[in-house]
N, C-alpha and C positions, 0 to 999 in steps of 0.2 A: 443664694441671691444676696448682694452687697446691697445693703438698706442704710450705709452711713450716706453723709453729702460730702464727703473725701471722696480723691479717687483710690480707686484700691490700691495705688501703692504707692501711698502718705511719704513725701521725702524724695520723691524723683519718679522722674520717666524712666521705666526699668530697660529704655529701648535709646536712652542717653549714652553718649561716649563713656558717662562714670560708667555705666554699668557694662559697655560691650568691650571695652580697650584693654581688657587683660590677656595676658599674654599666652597663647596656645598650651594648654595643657597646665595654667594654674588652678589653683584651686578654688573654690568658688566660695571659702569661709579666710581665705589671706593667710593660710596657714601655709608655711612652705614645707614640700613634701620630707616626710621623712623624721618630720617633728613628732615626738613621744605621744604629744597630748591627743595627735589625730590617729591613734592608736589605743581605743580604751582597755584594749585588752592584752595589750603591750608584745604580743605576739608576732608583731609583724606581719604585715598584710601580703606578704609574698609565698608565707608559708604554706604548703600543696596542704598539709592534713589539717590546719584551719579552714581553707579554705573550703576542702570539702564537708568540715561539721559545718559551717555555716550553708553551706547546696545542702547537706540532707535536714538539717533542722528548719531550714525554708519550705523546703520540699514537702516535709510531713505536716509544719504549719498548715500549709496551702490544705494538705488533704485533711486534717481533723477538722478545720472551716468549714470544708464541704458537708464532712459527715453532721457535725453540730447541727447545718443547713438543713439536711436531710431529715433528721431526727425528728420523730411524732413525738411534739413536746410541745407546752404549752410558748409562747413567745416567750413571757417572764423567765421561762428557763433558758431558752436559747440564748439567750439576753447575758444572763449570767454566765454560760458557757464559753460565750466567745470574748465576755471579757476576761473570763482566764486564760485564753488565749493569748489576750493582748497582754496579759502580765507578762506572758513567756517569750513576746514579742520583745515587751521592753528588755526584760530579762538577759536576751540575749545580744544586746547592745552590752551590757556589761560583765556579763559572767554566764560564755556560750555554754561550757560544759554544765552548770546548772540548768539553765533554758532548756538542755539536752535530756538532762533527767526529768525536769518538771512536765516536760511531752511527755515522755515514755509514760509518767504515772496514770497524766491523762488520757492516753491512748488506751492503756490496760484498765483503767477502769470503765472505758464506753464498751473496750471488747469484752467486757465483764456482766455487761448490762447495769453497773452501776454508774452512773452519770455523775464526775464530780463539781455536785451544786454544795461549791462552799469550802 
């Protein structure tokens, strides 16, 4: 719930010509396509076997979420759980093939019965 006395989005009407008039298919941070920087992992975003670590490391995120979900565990632990998650979340914003490996350990340690808290 927005509890300031601004409206929520301080600096313009997000439904103003500034904000609707760009031109089909630009990008939405003024980055023009094709620039290095909108590439963190410099791999190119057209490439089929990135593309798929990124579909299967989503893919598995999504399901260790659920299991974390799942788990007869205190909250406090859950808690922790899923923020390891999100490291691996962030993770793979910049360096997919470790995010890749940082799952897998966590994976194998829940199918281990060892939960990694920490």
């Amino acid at each position: 719930m927005h509890r300031h006395h601004e409206p929520p989005y301080a600096g313009g009407d997000p439904a103003s010509s500034e904000f609707t008039d760009r031109e089909a298919g630009s990008r939405i941070d003024d980055r023009p396509d094709g620039d290095p920087a909108a590439d963190p992992l410099g791999e190119g975003s057209d490439d089929p076997e990135v593309a798929a670590l990124y579909a299967l490391v989503a893919e598995r995120l999504k399901l260790a979420h659920a299991r974390v979900r799942a788990l007869h565990a205190s909250a406090e632990a859950k808690t922790a759980l899923t923020r390891q998650l999100l490291i691996v979340t962030e993770t793979a914003k910049r360096d997919l093939p470790e995010a890749a490996r940082r799952l897998s350990r966590f994976v194998q340690e829940l199918d281990e019965g060892h939960p990694p808290l920490g």
